[in-house]
N, C-alpha and C positions, 0 to 999 in steps of 0.2 A: 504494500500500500504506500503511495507514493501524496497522495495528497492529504495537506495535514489535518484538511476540514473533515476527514473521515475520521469515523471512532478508531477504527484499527490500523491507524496510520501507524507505521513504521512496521508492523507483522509482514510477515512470508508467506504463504501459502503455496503447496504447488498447483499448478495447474492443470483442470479436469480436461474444461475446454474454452474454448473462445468462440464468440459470436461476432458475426460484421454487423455492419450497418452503419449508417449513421451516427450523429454525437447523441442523440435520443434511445438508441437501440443496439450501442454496440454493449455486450456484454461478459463477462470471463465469469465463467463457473470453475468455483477453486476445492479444494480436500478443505474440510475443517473437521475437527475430529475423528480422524477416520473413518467413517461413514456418512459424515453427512456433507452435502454441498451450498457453497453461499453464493447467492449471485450480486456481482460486484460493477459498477457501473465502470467499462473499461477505463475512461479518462482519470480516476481515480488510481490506475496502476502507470507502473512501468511499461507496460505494453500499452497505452496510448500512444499511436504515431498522429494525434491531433494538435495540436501546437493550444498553449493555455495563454488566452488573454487576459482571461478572468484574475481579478484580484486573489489571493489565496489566503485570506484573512482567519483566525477564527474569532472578530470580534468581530460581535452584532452590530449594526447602528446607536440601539438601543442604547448599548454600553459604552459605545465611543461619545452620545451624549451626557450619561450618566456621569463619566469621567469628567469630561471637559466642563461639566456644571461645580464637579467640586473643584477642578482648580482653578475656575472661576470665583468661588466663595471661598478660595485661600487667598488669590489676591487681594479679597476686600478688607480680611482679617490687618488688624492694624497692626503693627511691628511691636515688638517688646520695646517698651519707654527708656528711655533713660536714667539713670538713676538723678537724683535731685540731693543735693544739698554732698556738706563731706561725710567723710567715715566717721565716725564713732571713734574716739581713743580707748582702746584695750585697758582696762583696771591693772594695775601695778599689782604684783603680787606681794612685794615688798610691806611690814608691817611698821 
């Protein structure tokens, strides 16, 4: 699995078979446990000879909003003040 928006992205599987078609219908049927088979949307593999335009993101809109709202509301936050006035002299331990 070669695309990172898939759950089993980085997994191996071997392959059962492959299917042509189109970017709609091409598909690879892989071994997953032994007996059983998954079908996998080819562009998702290494065996896509389709060339990827598409962004390869795995963040939402959603979340690219959400973020950019807070560090939006972290600019607004005011900066830690300055301190005012001087130090304090330390009490003399001396009696």
């Amino acid at each position: 699995m070669t695309d990172p928006r898939h759950p089993l992205y980085g997994r191996r599987f071997a392959v059962h078979t492959v299917t042509g078609g189109d970017i709609q219908s091409a598909r690879v049927f892989v071994v997953y446990r032994g007996d059983q088979r998954l079908m996998i949307l080819r562009e998702a593999t290494n065996l896509s000879v389709l060339e990827r335009t598409d962004v390869r993101s795995k963040l939402s809109a959603r979340v690219v909003r959400d973020f950019l709202a807070l560090v939006k509301e972290y600019e607004l936050c005011l900066p830690v003040p300055n301190s005012s006035g001087s130090v304090s002299r330390r009490r003399s331990r001396k009696k």
